[in-house]
VMD Tcl script that builds the backbone (N, CA, C; Angstrom):
set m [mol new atoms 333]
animate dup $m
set s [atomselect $m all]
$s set {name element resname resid chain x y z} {
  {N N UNK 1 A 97.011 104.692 102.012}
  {CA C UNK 1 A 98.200 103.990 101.580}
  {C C UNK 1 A 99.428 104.628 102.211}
  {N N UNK 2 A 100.369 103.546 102.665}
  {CA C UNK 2 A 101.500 104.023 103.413}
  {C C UNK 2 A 102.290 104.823 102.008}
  {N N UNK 3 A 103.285 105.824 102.679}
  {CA C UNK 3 A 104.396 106.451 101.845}
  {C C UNK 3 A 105.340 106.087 102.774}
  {N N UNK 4 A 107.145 106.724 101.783}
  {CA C UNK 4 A 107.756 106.649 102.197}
  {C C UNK 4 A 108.713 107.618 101.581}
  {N N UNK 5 A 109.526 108.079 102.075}
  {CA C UNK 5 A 110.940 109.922 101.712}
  {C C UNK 5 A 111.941 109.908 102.523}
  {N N UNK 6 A 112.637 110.347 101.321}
  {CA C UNK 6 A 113.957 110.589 101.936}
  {C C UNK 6 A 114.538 111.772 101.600}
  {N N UNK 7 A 115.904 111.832 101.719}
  {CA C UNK 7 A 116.164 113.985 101.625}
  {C C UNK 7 A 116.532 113.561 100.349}
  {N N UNK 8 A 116.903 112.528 99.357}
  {CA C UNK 8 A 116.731 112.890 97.736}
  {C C UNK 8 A 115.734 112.576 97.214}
  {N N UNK 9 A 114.628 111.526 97.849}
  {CA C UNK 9 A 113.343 111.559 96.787}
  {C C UNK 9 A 112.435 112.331 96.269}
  {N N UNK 10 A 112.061 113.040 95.101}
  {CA C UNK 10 A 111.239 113.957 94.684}
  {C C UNK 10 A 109.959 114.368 95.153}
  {N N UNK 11 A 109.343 113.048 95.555}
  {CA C UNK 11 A 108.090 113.043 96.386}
  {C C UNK 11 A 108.066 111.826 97.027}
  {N N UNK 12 A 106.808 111.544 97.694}
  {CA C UNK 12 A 106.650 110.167 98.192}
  {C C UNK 12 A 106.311 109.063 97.591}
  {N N UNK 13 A 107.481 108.137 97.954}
  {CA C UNK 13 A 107.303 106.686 97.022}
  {C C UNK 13 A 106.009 105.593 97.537}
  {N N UNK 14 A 105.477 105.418 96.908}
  {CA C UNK 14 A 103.895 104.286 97.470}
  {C C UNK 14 A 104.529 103.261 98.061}
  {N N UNK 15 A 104.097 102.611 99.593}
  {CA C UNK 15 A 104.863 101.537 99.926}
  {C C UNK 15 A 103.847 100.854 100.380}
  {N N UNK 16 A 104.268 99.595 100.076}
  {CA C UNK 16 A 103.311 98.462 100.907}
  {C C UNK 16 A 103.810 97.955 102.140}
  {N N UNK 17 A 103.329 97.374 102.671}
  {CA C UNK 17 A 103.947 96.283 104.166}
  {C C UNK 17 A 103.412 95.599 104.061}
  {N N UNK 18 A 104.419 94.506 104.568}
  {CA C UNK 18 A 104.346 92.994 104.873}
  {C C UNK 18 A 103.620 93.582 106.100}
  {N N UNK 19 A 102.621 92.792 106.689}
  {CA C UNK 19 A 102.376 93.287 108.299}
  {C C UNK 19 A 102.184 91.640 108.890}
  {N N UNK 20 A 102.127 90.763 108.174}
  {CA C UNK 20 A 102.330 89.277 108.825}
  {C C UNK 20 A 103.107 88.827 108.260}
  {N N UNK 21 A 103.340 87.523 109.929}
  {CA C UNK 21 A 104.472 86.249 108.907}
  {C C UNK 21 A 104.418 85.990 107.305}
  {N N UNK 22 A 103.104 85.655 107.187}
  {CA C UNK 22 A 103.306 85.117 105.809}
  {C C UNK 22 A 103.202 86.310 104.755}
  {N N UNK 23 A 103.147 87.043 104.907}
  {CA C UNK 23 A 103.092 88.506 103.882}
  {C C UNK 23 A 104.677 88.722 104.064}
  {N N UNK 24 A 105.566 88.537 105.017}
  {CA C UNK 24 A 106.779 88.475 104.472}
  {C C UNK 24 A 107.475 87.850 104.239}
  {N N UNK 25 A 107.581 86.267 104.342}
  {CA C UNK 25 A 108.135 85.481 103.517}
  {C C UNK 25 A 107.564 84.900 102.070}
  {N N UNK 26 A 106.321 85.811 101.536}
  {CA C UNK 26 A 106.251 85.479 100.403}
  {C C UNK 26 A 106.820 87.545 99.727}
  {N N UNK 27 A 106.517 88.105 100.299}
  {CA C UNK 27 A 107.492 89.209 99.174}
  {C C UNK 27 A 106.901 89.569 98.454}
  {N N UNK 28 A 107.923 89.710 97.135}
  {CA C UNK 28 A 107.627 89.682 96.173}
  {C C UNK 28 A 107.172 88.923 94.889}
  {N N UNK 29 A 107.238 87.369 95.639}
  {CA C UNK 29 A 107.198 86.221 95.302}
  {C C UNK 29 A 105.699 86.385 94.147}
  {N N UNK 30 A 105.793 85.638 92.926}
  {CA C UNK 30 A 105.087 85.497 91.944}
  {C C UNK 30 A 104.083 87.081 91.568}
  {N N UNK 31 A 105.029 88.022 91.326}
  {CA C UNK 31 A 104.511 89.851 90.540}
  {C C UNK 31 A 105.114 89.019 90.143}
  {N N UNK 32 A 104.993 90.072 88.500}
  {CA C UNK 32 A 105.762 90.572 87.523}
  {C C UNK 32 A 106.350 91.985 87.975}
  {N N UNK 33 A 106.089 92.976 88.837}
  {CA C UNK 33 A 106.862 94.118 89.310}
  {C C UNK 33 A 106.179 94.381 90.395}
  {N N UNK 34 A 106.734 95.707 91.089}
  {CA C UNK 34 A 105.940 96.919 91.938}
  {C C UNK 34 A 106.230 97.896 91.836}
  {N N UNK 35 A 104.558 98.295 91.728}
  {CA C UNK 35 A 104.795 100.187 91.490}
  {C C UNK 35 A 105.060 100.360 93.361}
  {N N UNK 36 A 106.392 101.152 93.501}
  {CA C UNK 36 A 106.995 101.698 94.861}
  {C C UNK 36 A 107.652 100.521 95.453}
  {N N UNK 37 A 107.703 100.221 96.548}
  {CA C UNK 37 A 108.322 99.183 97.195}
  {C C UNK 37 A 107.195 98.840 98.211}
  {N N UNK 38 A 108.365 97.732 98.733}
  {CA C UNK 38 A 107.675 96.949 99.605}
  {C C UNK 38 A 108.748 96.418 101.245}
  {N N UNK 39 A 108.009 96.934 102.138}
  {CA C UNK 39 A 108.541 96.677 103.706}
  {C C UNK 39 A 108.226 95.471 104.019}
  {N N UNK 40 A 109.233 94.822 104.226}
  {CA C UNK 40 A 109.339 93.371 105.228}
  {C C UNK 40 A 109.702 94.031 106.373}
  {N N UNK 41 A 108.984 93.797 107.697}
  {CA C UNK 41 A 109.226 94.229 108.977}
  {C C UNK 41 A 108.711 93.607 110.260}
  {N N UNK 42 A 109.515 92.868 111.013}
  {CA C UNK 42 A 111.056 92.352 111.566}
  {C C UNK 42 A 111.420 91.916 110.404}
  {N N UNK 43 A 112.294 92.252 109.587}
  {CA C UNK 43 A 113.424 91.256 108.779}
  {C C UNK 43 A 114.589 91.332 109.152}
  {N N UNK 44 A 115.633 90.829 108.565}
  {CA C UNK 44 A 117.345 91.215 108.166}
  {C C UNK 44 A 117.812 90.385 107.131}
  {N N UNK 45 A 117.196 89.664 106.328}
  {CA C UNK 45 A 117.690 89.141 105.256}
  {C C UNK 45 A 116.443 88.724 104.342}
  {N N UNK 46 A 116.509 88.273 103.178}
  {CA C UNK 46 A 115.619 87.990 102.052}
  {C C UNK 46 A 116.102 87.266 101.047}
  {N N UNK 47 A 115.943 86.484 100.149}
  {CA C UNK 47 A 115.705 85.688 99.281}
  {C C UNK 47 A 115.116 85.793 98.092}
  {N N UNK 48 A 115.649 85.647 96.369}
  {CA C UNK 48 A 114.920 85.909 95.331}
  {C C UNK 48 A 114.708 84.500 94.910}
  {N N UNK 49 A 114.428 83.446 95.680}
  {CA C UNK 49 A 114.221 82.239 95.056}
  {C C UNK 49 A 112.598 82.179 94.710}
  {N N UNK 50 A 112.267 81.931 92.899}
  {CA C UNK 50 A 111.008 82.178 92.674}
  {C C UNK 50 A 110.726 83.612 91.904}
  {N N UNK 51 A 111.825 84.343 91.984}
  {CA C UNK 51 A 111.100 85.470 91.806}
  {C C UNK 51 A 111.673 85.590 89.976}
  {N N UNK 52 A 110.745 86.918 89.590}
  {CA C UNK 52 A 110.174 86.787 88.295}
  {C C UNK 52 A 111.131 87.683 87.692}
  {N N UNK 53 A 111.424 88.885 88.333}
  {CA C UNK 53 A 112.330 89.823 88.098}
  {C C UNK 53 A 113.496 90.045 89.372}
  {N N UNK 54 A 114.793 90.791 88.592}
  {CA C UNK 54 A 115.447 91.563 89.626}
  {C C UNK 54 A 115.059 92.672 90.789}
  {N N UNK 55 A 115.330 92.282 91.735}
  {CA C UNK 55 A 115.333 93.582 93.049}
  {C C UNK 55 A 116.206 94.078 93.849}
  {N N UNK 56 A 116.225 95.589 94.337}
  {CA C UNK 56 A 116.914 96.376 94.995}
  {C C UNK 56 A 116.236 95.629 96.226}
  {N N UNK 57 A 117.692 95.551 97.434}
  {CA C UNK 57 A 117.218 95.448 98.474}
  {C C UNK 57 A 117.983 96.507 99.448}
  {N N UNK 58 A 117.125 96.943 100.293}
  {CA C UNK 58 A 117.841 98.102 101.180}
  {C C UNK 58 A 117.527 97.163 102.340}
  {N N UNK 59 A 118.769 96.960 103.293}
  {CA C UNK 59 A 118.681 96.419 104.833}
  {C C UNK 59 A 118.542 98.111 105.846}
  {N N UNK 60 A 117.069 98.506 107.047}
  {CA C UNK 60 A 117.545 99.193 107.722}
  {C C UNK 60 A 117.610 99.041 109.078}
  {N N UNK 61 A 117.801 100.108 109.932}
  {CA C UNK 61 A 118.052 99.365 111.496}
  {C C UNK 61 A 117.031 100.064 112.352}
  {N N UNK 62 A 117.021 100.217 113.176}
  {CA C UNK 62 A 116.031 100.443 114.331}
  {C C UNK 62 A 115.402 101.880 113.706}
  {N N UNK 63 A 116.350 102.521 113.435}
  {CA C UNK 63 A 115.951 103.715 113.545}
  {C C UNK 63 A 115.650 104.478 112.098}
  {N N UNK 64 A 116.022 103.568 111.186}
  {CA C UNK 64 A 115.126 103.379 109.720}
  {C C UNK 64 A 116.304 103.733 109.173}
  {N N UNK 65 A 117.133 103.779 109.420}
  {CA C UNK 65 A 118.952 104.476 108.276}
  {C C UNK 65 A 118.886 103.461 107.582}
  {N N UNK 66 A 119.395 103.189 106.357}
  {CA C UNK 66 A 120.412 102.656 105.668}
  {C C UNK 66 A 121.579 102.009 106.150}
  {N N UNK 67 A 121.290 100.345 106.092}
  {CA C UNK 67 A 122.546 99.896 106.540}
  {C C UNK 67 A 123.657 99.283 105.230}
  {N N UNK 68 A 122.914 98.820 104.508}
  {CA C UNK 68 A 123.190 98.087 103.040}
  {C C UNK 68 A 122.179 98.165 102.149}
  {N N UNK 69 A 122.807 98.314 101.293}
  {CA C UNK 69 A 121.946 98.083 99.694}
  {C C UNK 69 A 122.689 97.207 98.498}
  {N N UNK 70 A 121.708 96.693 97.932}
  {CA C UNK 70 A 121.927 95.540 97.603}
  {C C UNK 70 A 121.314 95.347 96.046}
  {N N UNK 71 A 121.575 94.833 94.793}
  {CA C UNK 71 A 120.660 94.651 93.479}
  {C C UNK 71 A 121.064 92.818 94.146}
  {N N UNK 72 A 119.559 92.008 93.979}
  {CA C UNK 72 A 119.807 90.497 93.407}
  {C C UNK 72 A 118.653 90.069 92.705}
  {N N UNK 73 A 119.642 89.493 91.444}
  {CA C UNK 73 A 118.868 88.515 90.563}
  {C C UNK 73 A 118.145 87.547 91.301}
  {N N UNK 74 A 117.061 87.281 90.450}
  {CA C UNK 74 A 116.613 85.945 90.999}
  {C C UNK 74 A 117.232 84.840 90.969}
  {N N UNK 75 A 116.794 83.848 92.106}
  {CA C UNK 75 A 117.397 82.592 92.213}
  {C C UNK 75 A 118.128 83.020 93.411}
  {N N UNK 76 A 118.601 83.729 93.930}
  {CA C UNK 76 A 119.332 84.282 95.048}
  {C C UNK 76 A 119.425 84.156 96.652}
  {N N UNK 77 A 120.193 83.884 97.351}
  {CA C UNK 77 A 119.788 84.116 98.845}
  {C C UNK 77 A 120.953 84.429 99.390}
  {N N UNK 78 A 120.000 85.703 100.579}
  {CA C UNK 78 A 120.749 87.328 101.053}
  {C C UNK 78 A 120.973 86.605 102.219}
  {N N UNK 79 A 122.083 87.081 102.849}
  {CA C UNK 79 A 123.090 86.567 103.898}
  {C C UNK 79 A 122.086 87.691 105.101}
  {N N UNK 80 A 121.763 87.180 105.900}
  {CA C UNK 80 A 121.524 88.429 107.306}
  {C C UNK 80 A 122.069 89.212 107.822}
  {N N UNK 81 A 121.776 90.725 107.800}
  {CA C UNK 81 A 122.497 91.545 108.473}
  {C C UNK 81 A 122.441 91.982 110.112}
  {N N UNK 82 A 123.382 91.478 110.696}
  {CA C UNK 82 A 123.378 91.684 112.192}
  {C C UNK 82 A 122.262 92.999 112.511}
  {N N UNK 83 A 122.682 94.046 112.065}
  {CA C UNK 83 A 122.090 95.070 112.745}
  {C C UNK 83 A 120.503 95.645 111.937}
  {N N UNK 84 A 120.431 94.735 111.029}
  {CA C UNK 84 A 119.204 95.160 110.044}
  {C C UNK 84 A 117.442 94.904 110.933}
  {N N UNK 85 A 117.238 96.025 111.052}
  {CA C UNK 85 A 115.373 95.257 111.585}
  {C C UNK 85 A 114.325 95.493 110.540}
  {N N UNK 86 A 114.086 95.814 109.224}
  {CA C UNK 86 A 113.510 95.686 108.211}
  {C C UNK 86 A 113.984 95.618 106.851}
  {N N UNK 87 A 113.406 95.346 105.655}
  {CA C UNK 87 A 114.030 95.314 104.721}
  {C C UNK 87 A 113.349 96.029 103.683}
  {N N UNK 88 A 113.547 96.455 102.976}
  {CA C UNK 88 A 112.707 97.339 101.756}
  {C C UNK 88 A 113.055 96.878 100.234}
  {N N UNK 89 A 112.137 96.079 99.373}
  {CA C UNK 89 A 112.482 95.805 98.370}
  {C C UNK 89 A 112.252 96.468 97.103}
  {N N UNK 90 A 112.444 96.841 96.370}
  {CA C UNK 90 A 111.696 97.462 94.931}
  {C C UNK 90 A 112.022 96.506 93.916}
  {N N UNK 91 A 111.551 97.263 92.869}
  {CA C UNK 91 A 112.455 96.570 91.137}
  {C C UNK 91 A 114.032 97.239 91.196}
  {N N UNK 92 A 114.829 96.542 90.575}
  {CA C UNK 92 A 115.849 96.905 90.319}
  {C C UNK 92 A 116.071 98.363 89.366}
  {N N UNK 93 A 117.024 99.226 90.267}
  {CA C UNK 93 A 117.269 100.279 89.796}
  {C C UNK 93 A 116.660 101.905 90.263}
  {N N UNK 94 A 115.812 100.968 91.476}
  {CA C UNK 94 A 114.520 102.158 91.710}
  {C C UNK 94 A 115.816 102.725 92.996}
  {N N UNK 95 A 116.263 101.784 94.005}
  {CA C UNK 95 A 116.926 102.792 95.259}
  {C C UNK 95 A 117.981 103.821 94.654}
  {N N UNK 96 A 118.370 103.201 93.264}
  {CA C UNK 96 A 119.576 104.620 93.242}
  {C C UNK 96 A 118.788 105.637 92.625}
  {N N UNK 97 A 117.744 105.242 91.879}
  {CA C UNK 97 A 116.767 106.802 91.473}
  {C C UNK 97 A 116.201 107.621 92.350}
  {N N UNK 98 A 116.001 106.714 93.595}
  {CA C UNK 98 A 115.255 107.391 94.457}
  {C C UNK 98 A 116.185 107.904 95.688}
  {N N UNK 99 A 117.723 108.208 95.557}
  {CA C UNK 99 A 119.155 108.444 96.380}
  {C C UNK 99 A 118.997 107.319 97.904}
  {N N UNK 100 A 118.502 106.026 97.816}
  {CA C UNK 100 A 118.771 105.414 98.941}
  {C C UNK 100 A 120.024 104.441 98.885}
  {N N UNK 101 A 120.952 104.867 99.536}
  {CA C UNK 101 A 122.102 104.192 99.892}
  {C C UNK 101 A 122.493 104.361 101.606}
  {N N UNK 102 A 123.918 103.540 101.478}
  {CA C UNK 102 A 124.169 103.840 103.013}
  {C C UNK 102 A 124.007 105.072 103.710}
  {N N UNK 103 A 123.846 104.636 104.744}
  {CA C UNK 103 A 123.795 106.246 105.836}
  {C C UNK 103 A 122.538 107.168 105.600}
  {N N UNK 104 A 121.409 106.643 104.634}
  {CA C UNK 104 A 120.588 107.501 104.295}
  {C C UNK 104 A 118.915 107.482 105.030}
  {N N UNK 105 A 118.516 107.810 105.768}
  {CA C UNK 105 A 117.442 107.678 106.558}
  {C C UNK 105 A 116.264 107.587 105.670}
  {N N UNK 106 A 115.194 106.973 106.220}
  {CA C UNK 106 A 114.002 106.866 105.015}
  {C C UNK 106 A 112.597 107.312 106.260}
  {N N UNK 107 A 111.802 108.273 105.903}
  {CA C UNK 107 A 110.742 108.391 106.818}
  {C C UNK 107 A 109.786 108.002 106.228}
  {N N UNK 108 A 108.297 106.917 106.879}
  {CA C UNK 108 A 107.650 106.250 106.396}
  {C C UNK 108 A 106.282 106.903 107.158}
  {N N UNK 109 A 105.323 107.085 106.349}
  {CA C UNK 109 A 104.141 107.662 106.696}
  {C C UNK 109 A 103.038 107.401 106.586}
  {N N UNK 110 A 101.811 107.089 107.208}
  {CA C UNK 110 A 100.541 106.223 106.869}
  {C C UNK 110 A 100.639 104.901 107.131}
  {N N UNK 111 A 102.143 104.374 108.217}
  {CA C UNK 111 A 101.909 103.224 108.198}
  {C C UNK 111 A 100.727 102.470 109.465}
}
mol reanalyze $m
mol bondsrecalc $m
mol representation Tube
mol addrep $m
């Protein structure tokens, strides 16, 4: 199983990947949650239309930084970020527990 860390997370957070088209335009689409998050990759934008609960969305760029972070309710749709090439979703509340905000690099392992 892939992980993923950053210089404030305590340990490594469990991550899934989208690794096809259709594994990332369905998401998070019909959970009730996720334990860790989840990589959409090529992304730059996302959508909570359908979805069951709130999610953190982190936009990052080539080089895995932090470009934006984001909480949206469901029913929602995320505008594209020019410079974003993946997206990382959780439950709401998990990126600020886990210190991901702007400028913050995320290293991903086992993918």
């Amino acid at each position: 199983m892939a992980t993923f860390t950053t210089a404030g997370t305590p340990g490594p957070v469990p991550l899934e990947i989208a690794r096809s088209a259709r594994a990332r335009r369905r998401g998070l689409l019909g959970r009730d949650g996720i334990e860790g998050a989840l990589l959409l990759s090529p992304a730059s934008a996302v959508h909570t239309l359908g979805m069951r609960f709130p999610i953190d969305v982190a936009h990052l760029d080539r080089t895995w930084r932090v470009v934006a972070v984001r909480t949206m309710r469901p029913g929602r749709i995320g505008l594209p970020r020019p410079r974003a090439r993946h997206v990382l979703e959780a439950e709401a509340g998990s990126m600020e527990r886990w210190g991901i905000r702007r400028g913050v690099r995320i290293a991903v392992r086992g993918a």
